[in-house]
N, C-alpha and C positions, 0 to 999 in steps of 0.2 A: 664800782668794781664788782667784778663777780665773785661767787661765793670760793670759788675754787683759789684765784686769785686771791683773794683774803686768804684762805687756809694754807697757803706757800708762802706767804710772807708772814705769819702769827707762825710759822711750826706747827701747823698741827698733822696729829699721824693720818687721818684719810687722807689726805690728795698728795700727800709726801708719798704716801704706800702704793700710791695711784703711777707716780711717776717712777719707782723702784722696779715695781711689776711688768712697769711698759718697758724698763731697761733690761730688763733678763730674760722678755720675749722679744728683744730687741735682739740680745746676744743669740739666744736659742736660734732663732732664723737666719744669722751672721755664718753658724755654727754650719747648719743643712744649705747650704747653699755650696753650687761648686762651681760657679761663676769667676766668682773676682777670691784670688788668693791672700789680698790681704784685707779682706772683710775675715775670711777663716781665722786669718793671724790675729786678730782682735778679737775675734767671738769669744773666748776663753776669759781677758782680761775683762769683757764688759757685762759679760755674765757674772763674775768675782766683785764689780762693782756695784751691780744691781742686788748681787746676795747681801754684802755687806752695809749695803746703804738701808735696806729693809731692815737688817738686823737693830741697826742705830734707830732707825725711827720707829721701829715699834715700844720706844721705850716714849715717844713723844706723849704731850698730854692730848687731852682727846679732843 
């Protein structure tokens, strides 16, 4: 298994932080787009999830 793979299953805060970061530029791009109106509708909440999820895992061990 790979190393990343090990660090999502153990908790630990890199590839947790790895996956938070990718959610709130996930949201961010949701946000700037003006394509599909219910990507916009979501951009908001998935950016909220990606801050909050950061927040919780920066407290993980290392």
């Amino acid at each position: 298994m790979s190393g990343f793979i090990k660090g999502i299953i153990g908790l630990r805060r890199g590839p947790w932080e790895i996956v938070a970061s990718i959610l709130i530029a996930v949201g961010v791009v949701m946000l700037m787009q003006s394509y599909f109106m219910w990507l916009y509708t979501y951009s908001f909440i998935t950016i909220l999830i990606g801050t909050v999820m950061f927040l919780v895992v920066s407290h993980f061990a290392e």
